[in-house]
N, C-alpha and C positions, 0 to 999 in steps of 0.2 A: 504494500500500500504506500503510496504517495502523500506524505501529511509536511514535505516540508514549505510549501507555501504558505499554509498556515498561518507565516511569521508576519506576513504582511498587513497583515491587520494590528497589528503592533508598533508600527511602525511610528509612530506622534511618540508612544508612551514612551518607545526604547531609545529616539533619541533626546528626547528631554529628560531620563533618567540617564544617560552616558552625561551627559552635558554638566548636569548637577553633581556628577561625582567627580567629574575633571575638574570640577573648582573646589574638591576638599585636596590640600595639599599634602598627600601620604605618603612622604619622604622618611624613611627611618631616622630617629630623634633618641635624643637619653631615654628610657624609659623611665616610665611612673608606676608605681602598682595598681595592678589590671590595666596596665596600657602600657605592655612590652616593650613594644618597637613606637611608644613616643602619640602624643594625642591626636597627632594627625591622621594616622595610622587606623587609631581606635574612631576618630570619627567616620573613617568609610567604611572600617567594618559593620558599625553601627547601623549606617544606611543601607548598606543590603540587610542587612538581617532585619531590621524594619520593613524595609519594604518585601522581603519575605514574609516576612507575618501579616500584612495589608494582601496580600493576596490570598492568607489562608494558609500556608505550609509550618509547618514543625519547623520549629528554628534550635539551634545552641548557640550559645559564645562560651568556645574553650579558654578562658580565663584571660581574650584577648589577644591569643596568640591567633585563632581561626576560629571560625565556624562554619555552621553550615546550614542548609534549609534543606529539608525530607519533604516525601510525598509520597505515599504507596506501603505498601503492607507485604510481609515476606523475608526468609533469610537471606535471601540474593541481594548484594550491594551491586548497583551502577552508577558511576560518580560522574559528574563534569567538575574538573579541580581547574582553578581562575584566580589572580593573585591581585589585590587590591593595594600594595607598595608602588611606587615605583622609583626610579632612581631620581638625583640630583635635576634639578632644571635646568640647572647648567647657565649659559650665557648665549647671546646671539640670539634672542626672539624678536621677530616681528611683531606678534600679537603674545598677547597677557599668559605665561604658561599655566595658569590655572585657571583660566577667564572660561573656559568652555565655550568659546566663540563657536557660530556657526558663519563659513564665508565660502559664498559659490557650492553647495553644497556638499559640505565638510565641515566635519567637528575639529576643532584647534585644540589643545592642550595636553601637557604631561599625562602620560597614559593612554589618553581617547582611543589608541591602536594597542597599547601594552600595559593595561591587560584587561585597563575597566571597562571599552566597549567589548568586548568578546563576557566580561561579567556579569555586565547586565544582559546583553544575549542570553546566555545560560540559564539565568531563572526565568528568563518572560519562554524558553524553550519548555519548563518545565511547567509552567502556566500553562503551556499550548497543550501539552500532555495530558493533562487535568481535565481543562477545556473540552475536551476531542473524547473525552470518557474511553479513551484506550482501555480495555481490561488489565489489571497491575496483577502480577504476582511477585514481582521485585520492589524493592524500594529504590529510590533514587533520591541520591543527593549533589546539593551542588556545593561544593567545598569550595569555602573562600579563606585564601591564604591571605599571611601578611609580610612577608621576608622574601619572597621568594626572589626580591632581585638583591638581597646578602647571601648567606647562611643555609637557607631552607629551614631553620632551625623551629622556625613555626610546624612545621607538616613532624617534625620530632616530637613536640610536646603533642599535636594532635594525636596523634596517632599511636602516642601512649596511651591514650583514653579511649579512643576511638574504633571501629573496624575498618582494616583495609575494605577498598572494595575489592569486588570481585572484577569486573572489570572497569575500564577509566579512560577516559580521555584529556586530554588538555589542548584547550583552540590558545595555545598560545608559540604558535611557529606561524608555516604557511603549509597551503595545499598542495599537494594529496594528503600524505601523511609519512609519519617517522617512522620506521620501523629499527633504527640505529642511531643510539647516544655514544659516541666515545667514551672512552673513560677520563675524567676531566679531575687532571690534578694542579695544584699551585704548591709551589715549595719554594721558602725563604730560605735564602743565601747569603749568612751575614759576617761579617769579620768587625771586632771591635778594634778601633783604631790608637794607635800606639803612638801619644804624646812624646814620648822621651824620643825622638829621633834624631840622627846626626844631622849636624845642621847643615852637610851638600844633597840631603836629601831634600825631596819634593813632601810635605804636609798636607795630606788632605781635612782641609778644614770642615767643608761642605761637600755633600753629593746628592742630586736630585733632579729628578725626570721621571715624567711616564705617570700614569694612573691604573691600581691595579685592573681597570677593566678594560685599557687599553692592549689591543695586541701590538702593536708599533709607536712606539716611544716618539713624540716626533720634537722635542725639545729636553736635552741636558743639559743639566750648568754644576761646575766644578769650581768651588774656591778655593785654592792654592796660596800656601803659605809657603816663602823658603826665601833662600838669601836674593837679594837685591838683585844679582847679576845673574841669578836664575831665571828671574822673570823678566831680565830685559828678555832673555834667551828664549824663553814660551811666547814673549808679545811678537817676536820676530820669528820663528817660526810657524806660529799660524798664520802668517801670511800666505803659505804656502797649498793650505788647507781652504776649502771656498766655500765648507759647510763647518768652519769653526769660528769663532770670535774671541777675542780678547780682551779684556779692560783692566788696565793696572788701576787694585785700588786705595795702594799705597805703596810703598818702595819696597815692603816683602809681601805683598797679598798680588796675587791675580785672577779673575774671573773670567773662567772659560764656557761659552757657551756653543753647543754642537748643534746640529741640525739634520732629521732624518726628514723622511719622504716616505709616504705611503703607494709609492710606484711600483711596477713590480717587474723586478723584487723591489721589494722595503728596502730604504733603510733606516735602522732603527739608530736614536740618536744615541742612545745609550750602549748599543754595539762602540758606536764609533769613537765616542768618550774614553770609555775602556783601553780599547785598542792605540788611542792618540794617549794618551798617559802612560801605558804599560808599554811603547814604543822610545820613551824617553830614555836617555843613557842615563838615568840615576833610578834612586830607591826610593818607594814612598812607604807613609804607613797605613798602606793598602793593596799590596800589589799583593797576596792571596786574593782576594776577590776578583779584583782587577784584572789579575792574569788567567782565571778561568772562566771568568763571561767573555773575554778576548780566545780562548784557547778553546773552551768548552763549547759555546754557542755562538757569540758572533753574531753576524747576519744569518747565518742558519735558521728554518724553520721547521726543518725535518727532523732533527737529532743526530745529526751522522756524528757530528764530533765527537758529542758524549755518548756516543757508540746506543743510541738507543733508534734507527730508525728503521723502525718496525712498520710492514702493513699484512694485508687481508683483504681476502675480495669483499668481506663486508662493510667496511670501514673504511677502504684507503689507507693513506701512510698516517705515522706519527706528527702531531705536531709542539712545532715546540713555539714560546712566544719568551718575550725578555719584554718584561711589562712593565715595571715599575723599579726606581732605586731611590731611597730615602736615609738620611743621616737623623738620629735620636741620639741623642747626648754623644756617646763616644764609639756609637755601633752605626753601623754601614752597611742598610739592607737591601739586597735586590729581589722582588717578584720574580718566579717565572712559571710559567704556565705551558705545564706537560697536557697533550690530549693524545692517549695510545688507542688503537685498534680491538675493538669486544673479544677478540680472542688471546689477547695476552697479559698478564698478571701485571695490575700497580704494585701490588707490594716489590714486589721484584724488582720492577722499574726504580719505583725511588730509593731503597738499596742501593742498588747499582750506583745511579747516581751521588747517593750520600758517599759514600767509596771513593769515588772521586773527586769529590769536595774536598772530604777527609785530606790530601793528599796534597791541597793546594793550602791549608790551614783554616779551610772556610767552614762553619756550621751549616748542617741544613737542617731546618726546622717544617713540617708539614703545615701547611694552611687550611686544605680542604683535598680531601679524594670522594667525589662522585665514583660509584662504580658503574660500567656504562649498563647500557639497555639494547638489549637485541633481541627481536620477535623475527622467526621465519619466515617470509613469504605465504604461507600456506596456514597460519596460525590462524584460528577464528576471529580474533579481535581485528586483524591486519583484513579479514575478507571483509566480515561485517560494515567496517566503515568504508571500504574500499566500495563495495556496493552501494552503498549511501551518496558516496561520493558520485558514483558513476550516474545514479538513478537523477541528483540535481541538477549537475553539469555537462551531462551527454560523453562526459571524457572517459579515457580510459583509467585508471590510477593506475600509480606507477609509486615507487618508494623512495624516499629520501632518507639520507645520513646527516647527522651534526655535531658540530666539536663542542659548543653549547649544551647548557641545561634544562631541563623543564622539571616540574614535580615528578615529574615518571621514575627520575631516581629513587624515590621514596617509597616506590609501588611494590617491588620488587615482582617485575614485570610482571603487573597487570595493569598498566596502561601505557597510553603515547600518547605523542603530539599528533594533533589532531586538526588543521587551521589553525587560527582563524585568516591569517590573510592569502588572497586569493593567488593560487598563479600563476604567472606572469602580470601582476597586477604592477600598482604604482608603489615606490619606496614610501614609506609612510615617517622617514625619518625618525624610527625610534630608537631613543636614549639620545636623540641628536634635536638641535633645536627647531622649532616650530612642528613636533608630532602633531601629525591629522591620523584622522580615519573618512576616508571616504562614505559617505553615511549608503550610497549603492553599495559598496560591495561591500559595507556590514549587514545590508539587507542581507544578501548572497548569501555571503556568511550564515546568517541564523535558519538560515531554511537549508543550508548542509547541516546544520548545528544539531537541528533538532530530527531531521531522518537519522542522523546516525544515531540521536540518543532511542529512538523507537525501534531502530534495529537491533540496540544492545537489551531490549526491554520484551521485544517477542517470541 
């Protein structure tokens, strides 16, 4: 049966409820108790779970971290999980990022695409369900996270208390659907920096570039202490260099700044920082680190160096990213961000690696290991929506891979990404300034939304 048109009579309510939620600002913040991840946070969860219960459904709030809204009766869990965070606003808007402007027909603001309009789709899906007096022998819920662009660490406490489902989706990638998560690791690389150095050596005072959610570093800056006629030696040098700058900013200080390019290849500015310091004929009190993000990774994006460049026909190769480096009192840390192939062991990998850290004098310390997710081809979850998909859009589906996250880490495979954006649609600029949603192809969207949740429901 064909019920995903349905949605279109929805249409007023679903984009003045996206709209209204794109103007609550749910940026993770200090927490308060019972508001975890900060009041911003707690006020959008509040509004779906409100407007869950204005429609009639079972609601919770797990202590703030998530909740969710029920509908139906039975042992069988079917989830739509949707995540009401979202990251930083960043800088560079046109219009209000939390204005929920509507212009030329589109929604403007943080989120609107990642992940509140696909949220609010979700429950007015489950509304439709209701509506349409399908016969239930399952329950169905729509889990609303609040971390999901940290930690995950929300869908942790849930799911202490809660039941997995049985099976799940997340409209929070693009179309068709995911059948493969990498495994997605970050591991900090720090060396604490040694004051007492001899004074023909080079000091690193400062070190800083990158964001950890960047994969391409595209600005480092180095501040450099040492003798006087050192740094005439580095200001004349970098003349030579046409992605580095210099500025003495005093007779023993000099500040160097590098410059990467997200071309391809990358180059990462932080490679090249590295590599132009650890290139110097002296000593610093940093070349362990220094010398292994230069010897180790570099512009590399595979792992070859660090001997880890693994792939698999399901996956592709390894990748590697050098994302971030940050100076804290007297420690010097650099991000980096391993993503390996469903068939081969993290623990092992970072091992490996720490091995060779070990070896340059650098600690490695674990940030996050995602273990990946891989559903077969032929798996019922993978046809089910695969069917829904094809019955909306006339296409055929076909399966995607990604180095990225979704809640599906947390399912222990019984769910995927599942949409929400369409494809070959338009970039929707998310995490980047001025996110839209197209309010057509969130229509689109919710009438794939809701055949697949009916398919997972008969």
């Amino acid at each position: 049966m064909l019920i995903g048109h349905h949605m279109a009579r929805y249409r007023e309510e679903i984009v003045h409820h996206i709209a209204e939620l794109v103007r609550i600002r749910s940026v993770r913040e200090e927490g308060e108790p019972g508001k975890p991840y900060g009041p911003g946070i707690d006020r959008a969860l509040h509004y779906m779970l409100s407007l869950g219960e204005e429609m009639g459904f079972r609601t919770a709030n797990i202590d703030g971290y998530a909740g969710h809204a029920e509908y139906g009766e039975g042992e069988e869990l079917v989830a739509i999980l949707v995540h009401l965070d979202t990251v930083h606003e960043g800088e560079g808007w046109t219009f209000p990022p939390f204005g929920g402007e509507i212009h030329d027909g589109s929604i403007i603001g943080r989120g609107a695409s990642d992940n509140k309009g696909p949220a609010v789709v979700a429950l007015y899906a489950l509304k439709a369900i209701r509506e349409l007096g399908i016969p239930l022998h399952k329950r169905i819920r729509i889990i609303f996270g609040t971390n999901e662009e940290n930690d995950m660490s929300d869908m942790d406490v849930y799911f202490s208390r809660e039941p997995l489902p049985d099976q799940a989706f997340m409209p929070d990638a693009c179309y068709p659907l995911f059948n493969v998560e990498m495994g997605n690791v970050n591991v900090l690389l720090s060396q604490t920096l040694d004051r007492n150095t001899e004074p023909e050596s080079l000091r690193i005072v400062e070190l800083s570039g990158g964001t950890p959610r960047m994969l391409v570093a595209e600005t480092c800056m180095a501040r450099i202490s040492a003798d006087p006629s050192v740094c005439g030696d580095i200001e004349r040098l970098q003349a030579s260099r046409h992605n580095l700058k210099a500025e003495r900013l005093a007779p023993d200080q000099v500040a160097l700044t590098a410059n990467g390019t997200l071309s391809n290849p990358p180059v990462n500015a932080i490679a090249e920082m590295a590599g132009w310091i650890s290139g110097l004929q002296c000593s610093t009190n940093a070349d362990g680190l220094l010398a292994f993000l230069k010897d180790k990774i570099g512009h590399e994006t595979n792992g070859e160096s660090l001997g880890i460049r693994y792939s698999d026909e399901y996956s592709g190769e390894t990748l590697v990213f050098l994302r971030q480096i940050v100076t804290e009192q007297d420690t010097v840390t650099a991000t980096v961000g391993i993503r390996y192939p469903v068939t081969y062991n993290g623990d092992e990998i970072i091992s490996f690696v720490e091995e060779q850290a070990r070896c340059y004098g650098v600690r490695l310390d674990l940030g996050r290991h995602f273990r990946p997710v891989y559903f077969p081809p032929d798996h019922p979850l993978v046809c089910k929506l695969g069917l829904a998909y094809e019955k909306m859009t006339g296409e055929k589906p076909f399966l995607l891979q990604m180095s990225a996250s979704t809640y599906a880490r947390k399912l222990g495979n019984r769910g995927l990404a599942f949409g929400a954006s369409l494809h070959g649609g338009v970039d929707n600029n998310v995490h980047r300034a001025d996110e839209f949603v197209r309010i057509d192809d969130m229509m689109k969207h919710a009438e794939i939304c809701l055949q697949g949740l009916y398919e997972l429901i008969i």
